[in-house]
C-alpha positions in Angstrom: 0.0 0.0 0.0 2.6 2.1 0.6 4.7 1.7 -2.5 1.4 2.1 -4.5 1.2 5.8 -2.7 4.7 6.6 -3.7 4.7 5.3 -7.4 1.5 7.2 -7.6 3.0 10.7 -5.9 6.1 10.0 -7.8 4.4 10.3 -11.0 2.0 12.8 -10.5 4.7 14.9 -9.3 6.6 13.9 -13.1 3.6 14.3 -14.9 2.9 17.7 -13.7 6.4 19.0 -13.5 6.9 18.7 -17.5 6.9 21.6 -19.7 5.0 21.2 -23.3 7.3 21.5 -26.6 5.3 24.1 -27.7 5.5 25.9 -24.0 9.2 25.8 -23.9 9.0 27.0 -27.6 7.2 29.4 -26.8 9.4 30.9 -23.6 13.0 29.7 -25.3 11.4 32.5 -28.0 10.2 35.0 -26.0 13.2 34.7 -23.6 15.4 35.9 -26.9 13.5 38.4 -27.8 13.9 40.2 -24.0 17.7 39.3 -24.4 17.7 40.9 -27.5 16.1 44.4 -26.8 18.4 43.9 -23.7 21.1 44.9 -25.8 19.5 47.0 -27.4 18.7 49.3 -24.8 22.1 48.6 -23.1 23.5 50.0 -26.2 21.3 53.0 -26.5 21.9 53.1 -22.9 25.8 53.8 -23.5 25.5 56.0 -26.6 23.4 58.5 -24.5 25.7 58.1 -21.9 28.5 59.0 -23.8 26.4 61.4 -25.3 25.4 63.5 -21.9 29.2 63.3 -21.3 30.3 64.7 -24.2 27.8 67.6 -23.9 28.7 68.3 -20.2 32.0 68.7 -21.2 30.9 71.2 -23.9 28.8 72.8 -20.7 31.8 73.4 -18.9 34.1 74.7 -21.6 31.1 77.5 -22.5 31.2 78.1 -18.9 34.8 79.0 -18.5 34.5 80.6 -21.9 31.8 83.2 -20.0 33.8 83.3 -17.0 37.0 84.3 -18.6 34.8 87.0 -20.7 33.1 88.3 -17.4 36.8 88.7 -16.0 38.0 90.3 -18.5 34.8 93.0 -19.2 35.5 93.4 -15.5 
């Protein structure tokens, strides 16, 4: 009686633990797609970085460039 309650909880547990074709398919596709705009956006992400960098730097020189003109109106 009790092997009969194991074998039967054993494979219920099998049955209900496997993952369709089509459901993995499914997922094994989507999960590409997310790495995929993952990059994406990792790349954007590091243009726009480099981007707001570069104009800060621009930011700063204007900056000194008013400075310096201020001083020397002064």
């Amino acid at each position: 009686m009790k092997t009969k309650f194991t074998i039967i909880t054993l494979l219920l547990i099998t049955i209900t633990s496997c993952v369709s074709p089509k459901v993995y398919k499914d997922l094994e596709d989507r999960y590409a797609t997310l790495k995929k705009e993952n990059r994406n956006l990792q790349s954007e992400y590091d243009d726009l970085l480099v981007a707001k960098n570069k104009a800060e730097n621009e930011l700063k020189s204007v900056q000194d460039d008013y400075n310096s003109a201020i001083t020397d109106r002064n």
